[in-house]
Every structure is written in C-alpha cells, then in structure tokens.
N, C-alpha and C positions, 0 to 999 in steps of 0.2 A: 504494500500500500504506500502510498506517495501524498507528497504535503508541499504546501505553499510557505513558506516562512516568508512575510511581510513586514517591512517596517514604514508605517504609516506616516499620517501628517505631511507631505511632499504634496507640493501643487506640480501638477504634471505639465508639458507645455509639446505641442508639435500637430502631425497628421498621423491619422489611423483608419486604415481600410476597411472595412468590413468585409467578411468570409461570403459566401454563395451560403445561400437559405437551406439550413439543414431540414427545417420541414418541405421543403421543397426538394431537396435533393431522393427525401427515402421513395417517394411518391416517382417521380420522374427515370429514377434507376430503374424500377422495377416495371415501370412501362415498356420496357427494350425487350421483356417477354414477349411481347405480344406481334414481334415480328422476326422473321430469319435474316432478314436485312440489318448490317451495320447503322448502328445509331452512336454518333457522337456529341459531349456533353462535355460543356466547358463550365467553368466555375464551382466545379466542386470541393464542398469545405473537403479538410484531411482533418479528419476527426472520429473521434471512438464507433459511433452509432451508423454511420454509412461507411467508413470501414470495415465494421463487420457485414454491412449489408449487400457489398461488392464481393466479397469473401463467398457471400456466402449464394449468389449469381453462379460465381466460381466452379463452385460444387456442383451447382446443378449442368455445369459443362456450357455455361457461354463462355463465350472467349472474351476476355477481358484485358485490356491494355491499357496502362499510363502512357498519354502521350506526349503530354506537359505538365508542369505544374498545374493543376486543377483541372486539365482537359484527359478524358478517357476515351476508350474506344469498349462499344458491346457488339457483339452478336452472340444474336439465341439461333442458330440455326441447330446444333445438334444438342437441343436440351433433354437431360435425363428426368423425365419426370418418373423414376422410381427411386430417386434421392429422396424423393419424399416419405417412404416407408424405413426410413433408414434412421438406427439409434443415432448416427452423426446431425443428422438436421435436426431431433426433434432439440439436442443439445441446444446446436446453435440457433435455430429458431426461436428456441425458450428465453434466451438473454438479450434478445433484440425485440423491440415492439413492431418496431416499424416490418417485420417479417410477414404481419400483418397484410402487409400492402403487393404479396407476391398473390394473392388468393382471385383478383378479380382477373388479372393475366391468364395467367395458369388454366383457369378454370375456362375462360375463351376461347383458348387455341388446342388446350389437350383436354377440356371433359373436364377435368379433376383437377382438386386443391384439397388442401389441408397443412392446418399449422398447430403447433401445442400452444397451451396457453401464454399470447408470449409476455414478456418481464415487460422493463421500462421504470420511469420514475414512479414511486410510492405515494403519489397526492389526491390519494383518494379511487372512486369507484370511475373506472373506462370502458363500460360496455363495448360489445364489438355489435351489438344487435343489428343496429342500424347496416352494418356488413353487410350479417348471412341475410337479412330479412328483405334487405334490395334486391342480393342475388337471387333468394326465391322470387321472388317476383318474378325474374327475367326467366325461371322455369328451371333452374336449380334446385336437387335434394338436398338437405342439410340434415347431418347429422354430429351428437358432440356425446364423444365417449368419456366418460366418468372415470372409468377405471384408468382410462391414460392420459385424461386431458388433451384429447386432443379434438377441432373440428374439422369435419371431414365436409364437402362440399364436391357435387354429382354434377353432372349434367347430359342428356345426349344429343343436346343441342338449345342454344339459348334464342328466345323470341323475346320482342320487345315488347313493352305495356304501359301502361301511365302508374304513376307511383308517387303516393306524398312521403316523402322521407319522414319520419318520427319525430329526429332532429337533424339539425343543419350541420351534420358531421362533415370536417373536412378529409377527414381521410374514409369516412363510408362513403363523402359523393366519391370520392375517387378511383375508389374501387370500384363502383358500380358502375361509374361511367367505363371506365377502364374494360370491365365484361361488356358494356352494351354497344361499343365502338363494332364489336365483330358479331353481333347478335342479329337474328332474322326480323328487317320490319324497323319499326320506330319505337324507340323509347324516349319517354317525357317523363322529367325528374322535377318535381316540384317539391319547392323549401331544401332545395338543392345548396350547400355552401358554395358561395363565392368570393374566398379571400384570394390575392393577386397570386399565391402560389395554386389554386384551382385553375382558377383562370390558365395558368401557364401551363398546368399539362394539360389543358383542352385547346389552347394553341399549339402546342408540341404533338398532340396527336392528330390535328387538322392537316400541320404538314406532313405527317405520314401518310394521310390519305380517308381519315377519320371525316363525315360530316355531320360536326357539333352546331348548334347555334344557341343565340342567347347567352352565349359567356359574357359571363361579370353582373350577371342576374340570378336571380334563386330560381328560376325558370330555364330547364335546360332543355334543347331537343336536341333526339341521338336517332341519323338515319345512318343502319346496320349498314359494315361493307363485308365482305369477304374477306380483304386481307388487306394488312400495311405494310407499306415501305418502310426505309431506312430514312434520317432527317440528322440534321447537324441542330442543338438546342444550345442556349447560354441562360444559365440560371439568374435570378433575383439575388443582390445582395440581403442578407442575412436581418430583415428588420428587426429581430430582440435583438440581435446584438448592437444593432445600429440605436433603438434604444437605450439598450447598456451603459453605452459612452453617454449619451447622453446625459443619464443621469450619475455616471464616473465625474463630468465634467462638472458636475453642480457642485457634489459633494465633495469634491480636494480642490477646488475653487479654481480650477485648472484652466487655459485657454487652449480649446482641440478645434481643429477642421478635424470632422469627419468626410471621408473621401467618398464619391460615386457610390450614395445612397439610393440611386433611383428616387425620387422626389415623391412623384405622384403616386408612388403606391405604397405608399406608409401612412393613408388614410388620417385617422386623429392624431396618430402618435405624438409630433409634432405638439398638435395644439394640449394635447392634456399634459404634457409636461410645462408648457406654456401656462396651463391654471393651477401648477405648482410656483409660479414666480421664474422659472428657469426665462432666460434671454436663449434666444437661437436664432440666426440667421441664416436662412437661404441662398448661395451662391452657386448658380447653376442645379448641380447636382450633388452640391458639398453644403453640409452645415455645418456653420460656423458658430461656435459656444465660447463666449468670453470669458474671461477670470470673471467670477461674482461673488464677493462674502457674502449677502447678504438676499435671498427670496422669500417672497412674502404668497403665502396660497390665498389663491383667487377666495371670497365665497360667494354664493348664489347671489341673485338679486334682490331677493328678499332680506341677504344678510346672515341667512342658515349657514350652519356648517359644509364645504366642498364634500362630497362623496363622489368618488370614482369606481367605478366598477367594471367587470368585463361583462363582453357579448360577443357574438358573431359577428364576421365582418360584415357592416365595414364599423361595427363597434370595437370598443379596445382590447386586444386581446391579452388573456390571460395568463399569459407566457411574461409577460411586463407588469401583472401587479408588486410582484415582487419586489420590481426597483423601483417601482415608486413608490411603495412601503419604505424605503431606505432613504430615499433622497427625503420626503417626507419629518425625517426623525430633526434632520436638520434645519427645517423651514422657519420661518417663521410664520406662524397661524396652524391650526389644527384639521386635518382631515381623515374621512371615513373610509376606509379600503373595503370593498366589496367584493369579494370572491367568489361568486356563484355558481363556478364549473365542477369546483373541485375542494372537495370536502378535508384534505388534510393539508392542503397547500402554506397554508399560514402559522404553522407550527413552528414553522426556524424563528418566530421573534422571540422565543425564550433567549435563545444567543443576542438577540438585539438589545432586550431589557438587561441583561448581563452587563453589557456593553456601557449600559447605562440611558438608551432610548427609555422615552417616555410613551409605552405602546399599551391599551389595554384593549386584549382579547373578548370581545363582546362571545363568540361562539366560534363555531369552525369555520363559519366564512366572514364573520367581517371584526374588523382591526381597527379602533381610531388611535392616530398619533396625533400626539400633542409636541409639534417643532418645540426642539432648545434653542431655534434661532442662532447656533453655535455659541450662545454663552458657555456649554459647555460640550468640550467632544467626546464624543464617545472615545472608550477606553480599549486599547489592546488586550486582544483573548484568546485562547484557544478553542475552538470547535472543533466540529463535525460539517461537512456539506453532506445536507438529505436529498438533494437532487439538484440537477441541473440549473433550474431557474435560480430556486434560492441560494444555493453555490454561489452564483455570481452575483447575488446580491450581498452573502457577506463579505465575498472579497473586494467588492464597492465598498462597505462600512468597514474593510480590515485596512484600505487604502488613505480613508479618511482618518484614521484610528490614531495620535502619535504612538510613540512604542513598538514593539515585535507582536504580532499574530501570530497565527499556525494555525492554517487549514486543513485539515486529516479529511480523506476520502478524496481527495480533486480527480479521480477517475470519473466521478459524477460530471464534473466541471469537463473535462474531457471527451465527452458525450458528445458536446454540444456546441464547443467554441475552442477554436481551432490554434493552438498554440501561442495560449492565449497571456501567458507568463514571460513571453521573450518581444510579443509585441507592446506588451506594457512597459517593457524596461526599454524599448526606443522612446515612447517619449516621457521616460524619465523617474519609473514607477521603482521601486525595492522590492522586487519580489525575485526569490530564488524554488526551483523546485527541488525538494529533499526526499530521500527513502527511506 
C-alpha cells in the first residue's frame, strides 16, 4: 500500500492540464467491441481503473496497442467470448466497475454477456437494474446466479422498442444504447442521460456507422444497422478533475491556468463554484483562477442559506460535491451540501472535522459547513482515502493544511487521476509518494 506525504500551507502558482475523462474513457473502450474494424482513441487518462479495463479487452483477444502517449489502437476482430466462463475474468471483472460496461457490446455482436458483481468505490447502493432491465426490453434473457454472483445476459437476436428508462443512468443509457446500435428496427430511449460524455459515445458511434439522433437530449432515437466500422475518436478533458483544480486553487490561495478545458461542456460547474465566492476567468478554452484569500458564499435571494446539490446532467454532478464540501470549510459564509445519489459518500468529513473544519453531518446525505473564512487553517493529519472523489478532496484540504499529512490508501486516488503527485509538484505542490 502506498501514501502521499504532504506538507501543506504553499500557494501553488503555474498551468495544469487536465487528463481525458475517465468516465468517459471506460464507456468509449468498451464500445470497440462492437466492431472487427480498428478503432482509435486519443486522450486517454493512464490511470488505475481503465488500465485495468484495457487489460482486460486484452484477455478477451482484441489486439490492443499504445501508440502514443494517451493514443491507443483496438481491434475486436478475433474476440474470445468464452473468457467469459473463465475463473480469470470473473477475478478481474470483480475489481473493476466499469466491467460493467462490456455487457451491452458483447451481448450485440455475440448473443451473450455476463459479469460478476463488479467492485468500485464504496459510496453507497449502485444498482445495475437500469442495465439488465433496458437490455430486456430490447429482447434479452436475464439471469443472476446467487451462488456465484454472477449476471448472465441471453439473446438470439435483439429488436428494438420504446422504453422509459427508470433513471437517467449514464452508464445504463450506455449500454443500452450500445446493444440497440446493432438491434432489429428502432429503439427510442426516453429519460435517456445526456451528460457531454453520453453525448460523445453516440457521436463516436455515429461515425462508425450507428444512426442515433436526438443527442444531448433525454430523448434518444436508435435506427438498428447491421454492422460498424472502424473510426478514429478524441476524448473530453476530465471535468472532476478540471473541477478539482478549481477548487485546489481557492483553497492554497494559488494563481492556476487551467489548460484546454473544453468550455462549453462543463455545464454549471463553472458557475456553482462561482456561488462559492471563487473568481474564474474564461480565456479561450483555459480558466484562469487568481490568488484569492478571501470568498465569501453567495446566499439565495431571499437571504436563506446557499445549498448545493447534485442531479443529472446538465445538473451538478456528484462526483464534485466532495470538493466543494472542502473548499466550502474555508469560505466565508455557510453552506448546505446535498448529496442525493449516494448514500455513504459524505462520511470522509470525520477526517475534515479532525482537521478542525467546522462541518455538521445532518444524515447520510446532507452536510452544512460553516466557513472559518481562514481565520483558522485547518490542521495537518493522517488519514485514510475511502475512495476516489473524496481522496482528492482530502488531499485539497492536506494541501491547504500547514505541516506534514499522510494519505494511506492513494490507490483509490489512483483510480481516477492520472499521476496526479508529480503534476502537482510542477506547479509547486510538497507532495512525495511513499510505501
């Protein structure tokens, strides 16, 4: 196991890139099932969670190449679909979530899928329902064995049908769009998700030869083809991480360009850090965050307390409450964190209140903090990282911290954000990685 040692209190100063969209990358690799033609893919992060998920393409006998730094090459022409029966996948299947997202493929081009239950972060309950229950639609068996955990998914030919999705899963529309791309007839997906990473693999499948319409609406129509080409894609920069920095920059009072954000498809992000007090400026496709001691949180116009909370795009997502729970500690004025996806996500503020924030846990989803407006900073600690999001949320407040930290578990942190200890120490961060 491996750890951050931190020594906080440094105002950081320079540019940082943002990584290509790991929710976007697991979704978009796994699409390259779905055709024997070479498909190549620039911008992808090198990070724990689509590293294994490339690994494990591997296995199933694509042939898979690094061509560049973040550019690969796939083909599925001679895929093994009885890898799937095999004690190696159900391992590595089990410790990746995103394994998930081989099932709507798979089950298009060869009949059949099946995954065990798979891992991922620990923040609560992640139905797959929304999955199996589209792909039935489309005229898939579903079955889930108890004794092995595992779900098994049939077909001897999939038709199209209209379908109101349950919820606005982004990785259920995906799959299911993903199976109905090669399906008989027309499928219409309504209360479909459409965050800018949806959007992009139903453009990336368009150019294969897919006819989608209605992208970037919750209303989707899928007229079935036969089969897909090969296409060349370039992913979305990384919006959590792109918000990360953001709120990196508030909290060590730091001056960052952040570099080719893509602008227009990071929706509110932008403004709801904005009704945290934070300054941000737009230049091109870079935001620009000035040194600032001192933000002050918007409140309504009534004068109520700010509450912020997550939704479905194009609402804020819940991959970012996390840091703004942290920048938050620092503000000045008080705001409600609303967590409503995910029922243990807000448990790391025990290390926060440690720390010395002033945060009181209402329930399992919502949090209000009360800003120390930095009259006082939080104190250097030792942790634990519970997962990914909040990982890089305390190592924001271990940044801001004066003194030494110690982050134990950063394989969480790892998952997610891509080397992400050596790009903080270009502009100017103390962080070393220890074993």
């Amino acid at each position: 196991m491996s750890s951050f040692e931190i020594r906080g209190g440094k105002q950081l100063k320079g540019e940082i890139i943002p990584q290509g969209a790991k929710n976007e990358a697991l979704q978009i690799i796994c699409a390259t099932l779905l055709t024997p033609e070479e498909v190549i893919i620039e911008n992808i992060p090198d990070i724990r969670d689509v590293n294994q998920l490339i690994e494990l393409l591997a296995d199933f006998g694509v042939k898979v190449n690094k061509l560049n730094t973040g550019k690969w090459s796939f083909k599925a022409d001679e895929v093994n679909i009885d890898f799937l029966s095999t004690p190696e996948f159900k391992k590595k299947a089990t410790q990746l979530r995103g394994s998930v997202m081989i099932v709507g493929p798979l089950l298009a081009r060869f009949g059949k899928a099946s995954i065990p239950k798979p891992g991922g972060d620990k923040i609560g309950r992640r139905r797959l329902d929304t999955h199996f229950v589209g792909l039935e639609k489309l005229g898939a068996h579903f079955n889930f064995d108890p004794d092995t955990s595992f779900y098994k998914i049939e077909s001897k030919g999939l038709k199209g049908c209209y379908m109101l999705l349950d919820e606005a899963s982004v990785t259920g529309t995906a799959n299911v769009v993903m199976a109905a791309v090669l399906a008989e007839g027309t499928t219409t997906i309504y209360n479909a998700a459409c965050e800018p990473y949806l959007q992009q693999i139903c453009k990336m499948l368009n150019r294969m030869g897919a006819h989608i319409s209605g992208i970037g609406s919750n209303l989707l129509t899928i007229e079935g083809v036969k089969s897909l080409k090969g296409c060349t894609h370039r992913m979305l920069p990384d919006m959590i991480e792109i918000g990360s920095f953001i709120g990196l920059a508030a909290m060590t009072q730091s001056e960052l360009t952040i570099k080719n954000v893509a602008y227009d498809e990071l929706g509110m992000i932008p403004e709801v850090f904005r009704k945290l007090g934070i300054k941000l400026e737009r230049r091109g496709e870079d935001i620009y965050i000035p040194a600032q001691k001192v933000y002050e949180v918007e409140t309504f116009i009534d004068g109520s307390i700010l509450s912020i909370s997550d939704a479905p795009w194009p609402g804020f997502s819940p991959d970012l409450l996390s840091i703004v729970l942290v920048v938050a500690t620092q503000a000045k004025g008080s705001v409600l964190i609303h967590q409503k996806m995910f029922e243990s996500r807000l448990f790391f503020v025990d290390k926060l209140i440690d720390m010395g924030a002033q945060i009181i846990l209402c329930d399992p989803h919502r949090a209000t903090v009360i800003g120390l407006e930095r009259k006082y900073a939080l104190k250097a600690l030792e942790m634990v990282s519970p997962d990914i999001r909040a990982g890089v949320a305390l190592l924001i407040a271990a940044l801001s911290a004066p003194g030494k930290s110690v982050i134990h578990n950063i394989e969480q942190i790892d998952r997610g954000y891509q080397q992400i200890d050596s790009r903080l120490r270009r502009i100017g961060a103390d962080i070393r990685r220890i074993d």
